[in-house]
MIMARVEX-946940 format. One record per residue: residue number from 1; residue in three letters; x, y, z of N, C-alpha, C in turn. Coordinates in steps of 0.2 Angstrom, whole numbers, plus 5000, padded with zeros to 4 digits. Layout:
<recs>
REC     k     r    n.x    n.y    n.z   ca.x   ca.y   ca.z    c.x    c.y    c.z
REC   NUM   ALA      X      Y      Z      X      Y      Z      X      Y      Z
...
</recs>
This chain:
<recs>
REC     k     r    n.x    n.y    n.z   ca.x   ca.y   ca.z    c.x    c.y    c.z
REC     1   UNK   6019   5385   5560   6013   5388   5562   6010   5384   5568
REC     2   UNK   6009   5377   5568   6004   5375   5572   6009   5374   5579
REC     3   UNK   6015   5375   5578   6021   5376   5583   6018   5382   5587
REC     4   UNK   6017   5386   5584   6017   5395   5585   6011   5396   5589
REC     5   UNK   6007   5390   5587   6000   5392   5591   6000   5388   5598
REC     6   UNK   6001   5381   5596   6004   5376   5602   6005   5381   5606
REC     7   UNK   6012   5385   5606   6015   5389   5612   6009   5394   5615
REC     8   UNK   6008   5395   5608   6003   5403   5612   5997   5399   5618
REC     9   UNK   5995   5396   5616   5990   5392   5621   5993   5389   5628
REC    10   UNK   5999   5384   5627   6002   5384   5632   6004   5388   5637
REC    11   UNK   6005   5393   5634   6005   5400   5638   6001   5403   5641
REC    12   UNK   5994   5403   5637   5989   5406   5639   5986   5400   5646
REC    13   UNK   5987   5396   5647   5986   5389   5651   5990   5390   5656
REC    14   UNK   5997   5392   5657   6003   5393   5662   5998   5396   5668
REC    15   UNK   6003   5395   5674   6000   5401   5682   6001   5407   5680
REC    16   UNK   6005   5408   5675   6004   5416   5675   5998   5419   5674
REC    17   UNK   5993   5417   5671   5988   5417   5670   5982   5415   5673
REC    18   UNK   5984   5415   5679   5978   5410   5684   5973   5414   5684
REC    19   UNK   5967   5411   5683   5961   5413   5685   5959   5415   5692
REC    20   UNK   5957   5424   5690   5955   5427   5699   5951   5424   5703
REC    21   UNK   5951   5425   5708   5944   5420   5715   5940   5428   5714
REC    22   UNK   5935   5429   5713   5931   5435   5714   5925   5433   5716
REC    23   UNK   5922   5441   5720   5917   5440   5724   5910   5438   5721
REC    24   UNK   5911   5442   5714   5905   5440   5711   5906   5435   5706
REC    25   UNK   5910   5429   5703   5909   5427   5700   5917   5425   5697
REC    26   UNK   5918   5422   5690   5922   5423   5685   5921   5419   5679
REC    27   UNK   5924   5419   5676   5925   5417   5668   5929   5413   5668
REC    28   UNK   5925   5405   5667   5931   5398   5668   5934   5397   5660
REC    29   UNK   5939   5393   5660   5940   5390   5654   5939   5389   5649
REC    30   UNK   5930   5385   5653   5928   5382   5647   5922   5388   5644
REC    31   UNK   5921   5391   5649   5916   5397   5647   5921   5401   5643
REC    32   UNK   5926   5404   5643   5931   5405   5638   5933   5403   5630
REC    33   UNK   5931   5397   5633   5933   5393   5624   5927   5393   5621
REC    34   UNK   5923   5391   5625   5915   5392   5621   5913   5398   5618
REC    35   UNK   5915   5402   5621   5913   5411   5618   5917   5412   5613
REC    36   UNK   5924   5409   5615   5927   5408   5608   5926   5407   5603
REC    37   UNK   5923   5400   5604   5923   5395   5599   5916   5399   5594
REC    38   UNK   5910   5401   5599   5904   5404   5596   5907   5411   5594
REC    39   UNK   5909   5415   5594   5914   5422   5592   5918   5420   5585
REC    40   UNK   5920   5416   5585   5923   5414   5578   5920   5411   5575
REC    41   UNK   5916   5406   5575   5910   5403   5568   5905   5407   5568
REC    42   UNK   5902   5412   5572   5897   5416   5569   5897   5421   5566
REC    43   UNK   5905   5426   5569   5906   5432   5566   5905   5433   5558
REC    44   UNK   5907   5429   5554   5906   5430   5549   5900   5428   5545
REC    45   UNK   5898   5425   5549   5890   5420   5546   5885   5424   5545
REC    46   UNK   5880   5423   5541   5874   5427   5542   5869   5424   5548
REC    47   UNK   5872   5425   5552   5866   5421   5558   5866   5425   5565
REC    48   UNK   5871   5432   5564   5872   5435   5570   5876   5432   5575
REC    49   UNK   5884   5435   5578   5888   5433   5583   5885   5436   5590
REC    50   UNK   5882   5441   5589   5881   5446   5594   5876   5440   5598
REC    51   UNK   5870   5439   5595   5864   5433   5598   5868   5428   5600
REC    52   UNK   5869   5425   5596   5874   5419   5598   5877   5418   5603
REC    53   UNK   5881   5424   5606   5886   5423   5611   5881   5426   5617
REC    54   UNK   5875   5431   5616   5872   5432   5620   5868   5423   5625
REC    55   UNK   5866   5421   5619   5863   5416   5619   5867   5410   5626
REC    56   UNK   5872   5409   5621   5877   5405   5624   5880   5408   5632
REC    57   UNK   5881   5412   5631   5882   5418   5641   5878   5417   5645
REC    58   UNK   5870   5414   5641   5865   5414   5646   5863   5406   5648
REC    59   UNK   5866   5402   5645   5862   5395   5641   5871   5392   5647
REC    60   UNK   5876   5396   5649   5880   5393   5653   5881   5397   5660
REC    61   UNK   5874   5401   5661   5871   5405   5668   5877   5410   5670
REC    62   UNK   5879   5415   5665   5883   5420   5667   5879   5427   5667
REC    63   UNK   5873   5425   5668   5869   5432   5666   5867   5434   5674
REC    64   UNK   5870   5430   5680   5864   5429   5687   5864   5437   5688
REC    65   UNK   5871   5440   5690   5877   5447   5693   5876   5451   5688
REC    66   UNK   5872   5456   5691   5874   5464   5686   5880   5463   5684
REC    67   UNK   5883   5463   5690   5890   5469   5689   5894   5463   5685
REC    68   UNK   5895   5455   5686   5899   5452   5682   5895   5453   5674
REC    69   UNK   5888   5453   5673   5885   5451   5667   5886   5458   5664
REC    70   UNK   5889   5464   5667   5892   5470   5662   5899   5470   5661
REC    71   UNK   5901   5465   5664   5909   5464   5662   5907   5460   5656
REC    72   UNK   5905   5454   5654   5902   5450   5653   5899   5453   5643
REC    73   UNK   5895   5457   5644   5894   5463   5640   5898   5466   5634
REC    74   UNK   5905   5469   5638   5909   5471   5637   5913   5465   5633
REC    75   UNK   5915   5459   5636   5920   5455   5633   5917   5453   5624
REC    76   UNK   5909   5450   5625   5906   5450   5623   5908   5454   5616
REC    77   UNK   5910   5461   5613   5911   5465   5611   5919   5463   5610
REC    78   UNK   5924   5463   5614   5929   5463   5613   5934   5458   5610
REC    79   UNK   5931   5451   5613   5933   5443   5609   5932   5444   5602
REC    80   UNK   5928   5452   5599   5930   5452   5592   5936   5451   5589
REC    81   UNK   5942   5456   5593   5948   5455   5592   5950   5449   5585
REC    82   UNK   5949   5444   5590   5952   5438   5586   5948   5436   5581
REC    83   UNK   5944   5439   5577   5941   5438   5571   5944   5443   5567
REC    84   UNK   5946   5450   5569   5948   5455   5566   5955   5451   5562
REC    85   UNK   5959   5449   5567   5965   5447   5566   5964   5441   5561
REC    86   UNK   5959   5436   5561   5959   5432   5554   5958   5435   5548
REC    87   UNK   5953   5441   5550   5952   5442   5543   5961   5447   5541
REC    88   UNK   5963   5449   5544   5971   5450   5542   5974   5445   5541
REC    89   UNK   5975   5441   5542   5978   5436   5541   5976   5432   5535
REC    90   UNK   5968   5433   5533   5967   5428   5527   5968   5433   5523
REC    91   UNK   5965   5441   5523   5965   5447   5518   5970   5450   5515
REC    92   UNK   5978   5448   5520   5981   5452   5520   5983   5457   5512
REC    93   UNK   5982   5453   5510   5985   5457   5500   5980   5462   5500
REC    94   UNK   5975   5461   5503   5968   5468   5502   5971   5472   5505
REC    95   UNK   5973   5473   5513   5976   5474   5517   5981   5479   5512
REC    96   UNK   5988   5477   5511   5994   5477   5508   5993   5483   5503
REC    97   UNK   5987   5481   5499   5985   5484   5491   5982   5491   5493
REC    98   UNK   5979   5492   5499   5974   5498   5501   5981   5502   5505
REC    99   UNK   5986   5499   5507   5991   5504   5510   5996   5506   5506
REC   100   UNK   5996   5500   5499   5997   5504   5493   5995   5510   5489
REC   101   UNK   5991   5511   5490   5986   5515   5486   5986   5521   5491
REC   102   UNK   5988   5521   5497   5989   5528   5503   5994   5532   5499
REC   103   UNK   5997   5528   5497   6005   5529   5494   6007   5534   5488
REC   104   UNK   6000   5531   5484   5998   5533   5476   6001   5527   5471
REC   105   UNK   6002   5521   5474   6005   5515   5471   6003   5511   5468
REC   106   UNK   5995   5511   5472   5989   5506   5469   5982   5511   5469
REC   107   UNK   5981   5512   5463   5972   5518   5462   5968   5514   5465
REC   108   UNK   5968   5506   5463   5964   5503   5465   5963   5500   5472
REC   109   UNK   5968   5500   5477   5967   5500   5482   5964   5504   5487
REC   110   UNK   5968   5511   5484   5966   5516   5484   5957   5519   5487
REC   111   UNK   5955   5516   5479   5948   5517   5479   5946   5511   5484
REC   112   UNK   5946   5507   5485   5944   5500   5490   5944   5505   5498
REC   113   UNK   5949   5507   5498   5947   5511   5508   5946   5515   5506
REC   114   UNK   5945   5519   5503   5938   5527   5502   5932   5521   5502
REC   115   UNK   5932   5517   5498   5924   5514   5498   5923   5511   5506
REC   116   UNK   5928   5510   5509   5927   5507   5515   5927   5511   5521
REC   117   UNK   5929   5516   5521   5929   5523   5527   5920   5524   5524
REC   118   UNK   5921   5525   5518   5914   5530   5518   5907   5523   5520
REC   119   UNK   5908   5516   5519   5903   5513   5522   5906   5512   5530
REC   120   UNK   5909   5515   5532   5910   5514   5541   5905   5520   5542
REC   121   UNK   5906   5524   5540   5903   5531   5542   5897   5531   5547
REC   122   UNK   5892   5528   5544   5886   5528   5545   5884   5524   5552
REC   123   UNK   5887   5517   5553   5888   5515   5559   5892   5518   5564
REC   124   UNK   5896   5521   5561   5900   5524   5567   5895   5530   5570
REC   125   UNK   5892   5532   5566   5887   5541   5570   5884   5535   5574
REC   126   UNK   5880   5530   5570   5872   5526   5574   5878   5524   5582
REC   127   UNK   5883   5521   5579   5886   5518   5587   5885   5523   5592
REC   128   UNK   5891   5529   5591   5891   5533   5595   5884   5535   5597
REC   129   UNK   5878   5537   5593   5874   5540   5598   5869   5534   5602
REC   130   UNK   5868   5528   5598   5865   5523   5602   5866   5519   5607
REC   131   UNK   5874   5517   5607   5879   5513   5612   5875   5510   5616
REC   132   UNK   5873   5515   5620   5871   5516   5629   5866   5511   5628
REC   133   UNK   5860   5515   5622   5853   5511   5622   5856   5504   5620
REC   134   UNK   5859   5504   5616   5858   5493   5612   5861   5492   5618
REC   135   UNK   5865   5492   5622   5868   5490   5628   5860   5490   5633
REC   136   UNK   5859   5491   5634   5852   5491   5641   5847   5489   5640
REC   137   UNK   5846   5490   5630   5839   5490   5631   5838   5481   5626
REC   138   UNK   5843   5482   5620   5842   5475   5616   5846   5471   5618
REC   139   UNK   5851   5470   5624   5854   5464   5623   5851   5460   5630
REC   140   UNK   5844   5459   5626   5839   5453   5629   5839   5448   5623
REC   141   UNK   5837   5439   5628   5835   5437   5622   5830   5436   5617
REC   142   UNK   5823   5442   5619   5818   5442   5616   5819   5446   5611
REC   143   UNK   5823   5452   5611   5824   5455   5605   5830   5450   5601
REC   144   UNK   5835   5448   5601   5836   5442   5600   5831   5438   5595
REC   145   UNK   5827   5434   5598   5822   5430   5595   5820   5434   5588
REC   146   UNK   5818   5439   5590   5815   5442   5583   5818   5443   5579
REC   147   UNK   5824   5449   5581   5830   5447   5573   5830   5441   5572
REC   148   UNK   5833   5436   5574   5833   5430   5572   5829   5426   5566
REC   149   UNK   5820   5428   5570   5816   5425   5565   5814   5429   5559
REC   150   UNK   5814   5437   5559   5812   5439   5554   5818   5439   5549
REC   151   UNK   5825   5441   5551   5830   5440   5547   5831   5433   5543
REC   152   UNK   5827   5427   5546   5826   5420   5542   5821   5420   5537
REC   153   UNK   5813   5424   5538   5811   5424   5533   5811   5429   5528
REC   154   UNK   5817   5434   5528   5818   5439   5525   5824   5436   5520
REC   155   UNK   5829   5431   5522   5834   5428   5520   5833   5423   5514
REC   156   UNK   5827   5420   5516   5825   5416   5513   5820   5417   5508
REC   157   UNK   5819   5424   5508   5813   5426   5502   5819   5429   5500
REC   158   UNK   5824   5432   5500   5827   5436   5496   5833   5430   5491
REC   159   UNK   5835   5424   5496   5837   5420   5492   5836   5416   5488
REC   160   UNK   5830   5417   5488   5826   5414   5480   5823   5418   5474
REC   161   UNK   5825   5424   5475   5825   5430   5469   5832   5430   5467
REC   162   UNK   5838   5430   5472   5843   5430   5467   5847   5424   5466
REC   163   UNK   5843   5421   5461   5844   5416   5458   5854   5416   5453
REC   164   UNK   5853   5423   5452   5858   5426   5443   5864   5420   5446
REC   165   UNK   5871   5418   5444   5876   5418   5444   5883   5424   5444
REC   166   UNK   5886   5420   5449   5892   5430   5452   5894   5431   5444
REC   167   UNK   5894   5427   5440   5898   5430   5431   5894   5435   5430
REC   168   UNK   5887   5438   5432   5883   5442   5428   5882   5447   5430
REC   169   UNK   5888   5446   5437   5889   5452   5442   5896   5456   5438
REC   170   UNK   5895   5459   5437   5901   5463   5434   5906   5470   5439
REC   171   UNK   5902   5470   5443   5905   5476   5447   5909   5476   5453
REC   172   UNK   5915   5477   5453   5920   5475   5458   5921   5478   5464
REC   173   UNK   5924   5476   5469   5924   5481   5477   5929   5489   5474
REC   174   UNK   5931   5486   5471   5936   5493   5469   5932   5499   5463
REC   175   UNK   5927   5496   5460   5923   5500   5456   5916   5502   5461
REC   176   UNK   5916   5503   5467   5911   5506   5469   5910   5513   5471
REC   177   UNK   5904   5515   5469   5902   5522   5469   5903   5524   5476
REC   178   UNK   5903   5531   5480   5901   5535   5486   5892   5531   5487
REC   179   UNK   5890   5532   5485   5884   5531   5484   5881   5524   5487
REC   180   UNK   5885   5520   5483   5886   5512   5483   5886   5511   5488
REC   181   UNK   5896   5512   5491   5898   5513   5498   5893   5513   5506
REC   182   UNK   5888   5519   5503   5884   5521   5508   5880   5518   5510
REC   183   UNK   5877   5516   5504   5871   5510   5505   5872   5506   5510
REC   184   UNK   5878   5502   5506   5881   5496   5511   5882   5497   5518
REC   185   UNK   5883   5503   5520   5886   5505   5524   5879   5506   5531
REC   186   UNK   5874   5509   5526   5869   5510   5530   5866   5506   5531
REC   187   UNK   5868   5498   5526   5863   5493   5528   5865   5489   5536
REC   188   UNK   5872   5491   5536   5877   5489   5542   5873   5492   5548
REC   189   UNK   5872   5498   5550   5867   5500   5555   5861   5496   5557
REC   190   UNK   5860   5491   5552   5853   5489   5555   5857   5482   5557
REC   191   UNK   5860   5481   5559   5864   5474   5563   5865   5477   5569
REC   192   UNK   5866   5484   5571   5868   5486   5578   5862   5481   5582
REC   193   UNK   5855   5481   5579   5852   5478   5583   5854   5469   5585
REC   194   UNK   5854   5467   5589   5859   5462   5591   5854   5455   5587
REC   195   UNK   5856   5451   5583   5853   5445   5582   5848   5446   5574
REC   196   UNK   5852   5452   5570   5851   5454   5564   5856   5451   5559
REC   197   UNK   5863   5453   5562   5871   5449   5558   5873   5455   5555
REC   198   UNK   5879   5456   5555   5882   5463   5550   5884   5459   5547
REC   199   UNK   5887   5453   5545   5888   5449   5540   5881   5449   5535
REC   200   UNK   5875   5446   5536   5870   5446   5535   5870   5451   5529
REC   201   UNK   5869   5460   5532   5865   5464   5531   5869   5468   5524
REC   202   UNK   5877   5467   5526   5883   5470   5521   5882   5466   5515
REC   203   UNK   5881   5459   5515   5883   5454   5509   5874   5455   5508
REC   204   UNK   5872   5458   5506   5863   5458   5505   5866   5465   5500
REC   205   UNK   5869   5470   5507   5868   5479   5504   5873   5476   5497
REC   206   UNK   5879   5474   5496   5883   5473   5490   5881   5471   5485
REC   207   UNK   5876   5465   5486   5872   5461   5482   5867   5465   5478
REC   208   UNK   5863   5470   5479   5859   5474   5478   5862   5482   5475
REC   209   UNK   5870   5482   5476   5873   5487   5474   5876   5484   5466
REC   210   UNK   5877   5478   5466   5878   5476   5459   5886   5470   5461
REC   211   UNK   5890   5469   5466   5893   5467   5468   5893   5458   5468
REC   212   UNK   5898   5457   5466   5895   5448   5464   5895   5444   5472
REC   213   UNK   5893   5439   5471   5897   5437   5478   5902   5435   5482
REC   214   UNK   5907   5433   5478   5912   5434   5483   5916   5440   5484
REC   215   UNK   5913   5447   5477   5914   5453   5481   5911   5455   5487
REC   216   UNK   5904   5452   5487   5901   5454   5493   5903   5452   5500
REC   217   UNK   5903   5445   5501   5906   5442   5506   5915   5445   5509
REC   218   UNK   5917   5449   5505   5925   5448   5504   5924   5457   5508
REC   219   UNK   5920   5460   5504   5920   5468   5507   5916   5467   5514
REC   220   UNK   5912   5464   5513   5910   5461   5519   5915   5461   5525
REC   221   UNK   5916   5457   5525   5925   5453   5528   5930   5461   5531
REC   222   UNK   5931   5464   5527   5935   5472   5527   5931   5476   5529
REC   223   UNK   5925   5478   5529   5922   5481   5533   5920   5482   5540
REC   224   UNK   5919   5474   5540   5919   5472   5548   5923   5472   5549
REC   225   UNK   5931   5471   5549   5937   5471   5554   5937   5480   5554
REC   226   UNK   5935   5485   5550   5935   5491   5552   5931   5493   5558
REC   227   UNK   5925   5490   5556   5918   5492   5560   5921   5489   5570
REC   228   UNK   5922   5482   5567   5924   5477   5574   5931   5481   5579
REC   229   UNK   5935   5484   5574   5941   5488   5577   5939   5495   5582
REC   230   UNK   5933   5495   5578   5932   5504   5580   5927   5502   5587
REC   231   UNK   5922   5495   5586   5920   5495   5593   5923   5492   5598
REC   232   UNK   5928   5488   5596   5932   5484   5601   5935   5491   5605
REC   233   UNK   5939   5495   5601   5942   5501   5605   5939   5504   5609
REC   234   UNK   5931   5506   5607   5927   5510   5610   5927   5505   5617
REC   235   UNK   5925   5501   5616   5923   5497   5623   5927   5496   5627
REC   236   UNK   5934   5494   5622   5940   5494   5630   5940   5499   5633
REC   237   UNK   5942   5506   5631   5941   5514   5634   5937   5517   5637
REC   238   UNK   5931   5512   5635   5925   5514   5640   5925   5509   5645
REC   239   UNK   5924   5503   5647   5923   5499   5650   5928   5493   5651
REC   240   UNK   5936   5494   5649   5939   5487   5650   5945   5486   5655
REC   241   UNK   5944   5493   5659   5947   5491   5666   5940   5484   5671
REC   242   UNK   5936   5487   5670   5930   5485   5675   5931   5477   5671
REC   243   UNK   5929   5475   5664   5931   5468   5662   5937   5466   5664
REC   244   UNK   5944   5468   5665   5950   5466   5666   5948   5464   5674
REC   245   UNK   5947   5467   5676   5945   5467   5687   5941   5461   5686
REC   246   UNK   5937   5458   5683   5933   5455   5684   5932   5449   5681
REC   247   UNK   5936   5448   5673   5935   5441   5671   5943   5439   5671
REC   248   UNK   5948   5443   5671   5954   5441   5674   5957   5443   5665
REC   249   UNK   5965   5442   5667   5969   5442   5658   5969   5435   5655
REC   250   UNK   5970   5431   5658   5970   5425   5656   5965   5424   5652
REC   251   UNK   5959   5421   5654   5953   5420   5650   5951   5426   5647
REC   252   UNK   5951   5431   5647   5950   5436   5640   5954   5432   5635
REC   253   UNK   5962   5432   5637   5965   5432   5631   5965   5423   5627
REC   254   UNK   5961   5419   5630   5961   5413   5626   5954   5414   5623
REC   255   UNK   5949   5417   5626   5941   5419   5621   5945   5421   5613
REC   256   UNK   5950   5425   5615   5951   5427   5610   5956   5425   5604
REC   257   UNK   5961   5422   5607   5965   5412   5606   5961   5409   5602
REC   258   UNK   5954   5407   5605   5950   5402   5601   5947   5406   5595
REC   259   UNK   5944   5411   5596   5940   5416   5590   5943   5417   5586
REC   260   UNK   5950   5416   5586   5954   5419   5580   5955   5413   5575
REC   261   UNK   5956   5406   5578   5957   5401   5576   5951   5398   5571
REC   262   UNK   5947   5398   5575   5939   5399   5571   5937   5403   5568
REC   263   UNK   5938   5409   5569   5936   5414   5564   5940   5413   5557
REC   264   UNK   5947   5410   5558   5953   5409   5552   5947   5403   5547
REC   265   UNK   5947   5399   5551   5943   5392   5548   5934   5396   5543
REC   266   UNK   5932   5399   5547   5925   5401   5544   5926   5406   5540
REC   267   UNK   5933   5412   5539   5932   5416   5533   5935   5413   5529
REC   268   UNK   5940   5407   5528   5944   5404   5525   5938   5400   5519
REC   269   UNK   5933   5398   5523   5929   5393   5518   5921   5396   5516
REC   270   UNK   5923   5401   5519   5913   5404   5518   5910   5405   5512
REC   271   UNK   5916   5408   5508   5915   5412   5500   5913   5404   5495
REC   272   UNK   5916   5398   5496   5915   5393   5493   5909   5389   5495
REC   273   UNK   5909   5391   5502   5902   5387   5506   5895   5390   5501
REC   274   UNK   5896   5398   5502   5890   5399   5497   5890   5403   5492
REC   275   UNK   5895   5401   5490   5895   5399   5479   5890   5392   5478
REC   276   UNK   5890   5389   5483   5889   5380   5481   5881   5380   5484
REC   277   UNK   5881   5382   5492   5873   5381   5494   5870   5386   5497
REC   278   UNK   5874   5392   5494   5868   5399   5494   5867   5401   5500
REC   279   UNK   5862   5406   5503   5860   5406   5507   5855   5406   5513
REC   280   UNK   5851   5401   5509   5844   5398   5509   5844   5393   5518
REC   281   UNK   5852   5390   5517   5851   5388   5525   5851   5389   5530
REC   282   UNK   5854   5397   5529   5855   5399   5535   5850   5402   5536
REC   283   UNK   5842   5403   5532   5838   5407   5535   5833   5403   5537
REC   284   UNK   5834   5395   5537   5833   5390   5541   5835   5388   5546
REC   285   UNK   5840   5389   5548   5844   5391   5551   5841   5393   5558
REC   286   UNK   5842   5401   5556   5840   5406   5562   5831   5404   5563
REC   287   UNK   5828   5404   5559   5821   5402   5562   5820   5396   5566
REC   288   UNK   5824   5391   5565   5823   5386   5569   5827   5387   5575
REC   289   UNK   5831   5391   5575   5835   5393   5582   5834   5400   5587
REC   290   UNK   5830   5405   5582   5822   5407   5585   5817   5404   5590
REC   291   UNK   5815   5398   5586   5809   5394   5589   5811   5392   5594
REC   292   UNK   5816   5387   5596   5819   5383   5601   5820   5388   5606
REC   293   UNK   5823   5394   5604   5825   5399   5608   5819   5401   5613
REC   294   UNK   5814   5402   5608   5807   5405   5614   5804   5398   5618
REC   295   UNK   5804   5392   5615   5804   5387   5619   5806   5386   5626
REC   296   UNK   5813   5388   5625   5818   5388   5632   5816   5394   5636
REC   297   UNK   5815   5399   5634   5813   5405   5637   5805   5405   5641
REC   298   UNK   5801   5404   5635   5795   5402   5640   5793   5397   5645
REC   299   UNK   5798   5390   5645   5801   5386   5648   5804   5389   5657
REC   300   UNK   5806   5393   5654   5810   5396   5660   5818   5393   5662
REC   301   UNK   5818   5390   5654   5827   5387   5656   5833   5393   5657
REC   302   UNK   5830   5399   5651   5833   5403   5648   5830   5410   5653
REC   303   UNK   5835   5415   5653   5832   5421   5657   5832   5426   5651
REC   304   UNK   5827   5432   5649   5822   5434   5644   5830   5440   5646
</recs>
């Protein structure tokens, strides 16, 4: 394995992949690895990967050039890929079991992707009709800032109510209702706003559906690789000639080299992260990096 990745990186490092000379701009290396690196430890977090990466695009001054900063926009979406693929890669038996259950060979698989189509539903209408707008209007970092902090003091009230232990949660991903599905699904819509979390909003809707938590976290997990597949596609179809033109093949594909690597490491350990220290940190977390955030902004380090 570590052979497999060695090469793949090597490769993605080769002239074959030279980075283009462009008029407006381009996507170096290390702007690359860093999106990366931010795309794969926050996709799964409750702390928002959207904010984060926006954060970080602007905090290493790629936001100057319309035209590159809606390439820029676009990758931002796309570098999901490589998280998709960890969670295949760690899931894969869930994966396996629900293509089982297409077959009529697993009922319970079965029920697992009906529960999961039917929570994609409701993001998928909200995506299609709002796209345009969360693209022009909330991917600032003022909107930003406020998800951040009210989802910290929302995190933080709600982690101190649920106190119970997952034994008392009885109710499994494969035993959820149409109904249930929905819930969660609807709670997903409120993440399109950028700096909210769909990790966040999923592992809260599960919790509240009767889900323990490493069921929540885990449907969590499968959800987003559907949700993330549906808008990565969308994006490249809509916008990934004009990204390709503009940040080059190379650095796309190592953003997304790194993301997978890190995303493997964060879905790999999160379920035991908060069995042990809950989720009370991370809503100290985003507040504190809310604050700092308006700090830089009205500073005028950071551009709003």
């Amino acid at each position: 394995m570590i052979k497999i990745l060695l090469f793949v990186f090597l490769f993605l490092s080769s002239p074959l992949f030279a980075e283009p000379v462009l008029p407006h701009g381009e996507m170096t290396t290390f702007e690359a690895v860093v999106l990366g690196l931010v795309e794969g430890i926050t996709e799964y977090l409750p702390v928002s990967s959207t904010g984060h990466l926006i954060l970080a695009s602007q905090a290493m001054g790629m936001g100057s050039d319309a035209e590159f900063r809606t390439a820029v926009n676009t990758y931002l979406v796309v570098i999901q890929i490589g998280a998709i693929l960890a969670v295949v890669t760690v899931y894969g038996s869930y994966i396996r079991r629900m293509l089982l259950g297409l077959i009529g060979r697993d009922p319970g698989g079965r029920k697992l992707f009906i529960s999961l189509i039917v929570a994609f539903i409701p993001a998928a209408a909200a995506g299609l009709l709002l796209d345009d707008w969360i693209s022009s209007v909330l991917y600032g970092l003022w909107y930003v800032v406020i998800a951040w902090f009210l989802g910290g003091v929302a995190l933080l009230k709600w982690n101190g109510k649920e106190s119970e232990n997952d034994d008392q949660h009885t109710l499994h991903m494969e035993d959820l209702s149409v109904k249930q599905a929905l819930i969660i699904g609807s709670m997903q819509v409120i993440a399109m706003w950028p700096g909210v979390s769909r990790s966040l909003v999923t592992i809260i809707g599960g919790r509240l559906v009767g889900l323990s938590l490493r069921h929540s976290v885990i449907f969590s997990f499968l959800l987003g690789m559907i949700t993330l597949s549906a808008a990565t596609g969308y994006k490249l179809l809509d916008s990934g000639t004009e990204m390709l033109d503009t940040l080059g093949l190379r650095t796309i594909l190592l953003g997304i080299f790194i993301a997978y690597l890190s995303a493997w490491v964060a879905v790999k350990t999160m379920v035991a992260f908060l069995k042990k220290h809950g989720l009370g940190l991370f809503g100290v977390y985003r507040i504190v990096l809310a604050l700092v955030t308006v700090l830089l902004l009205t500073k005028g380090v950071l551009i709003p």
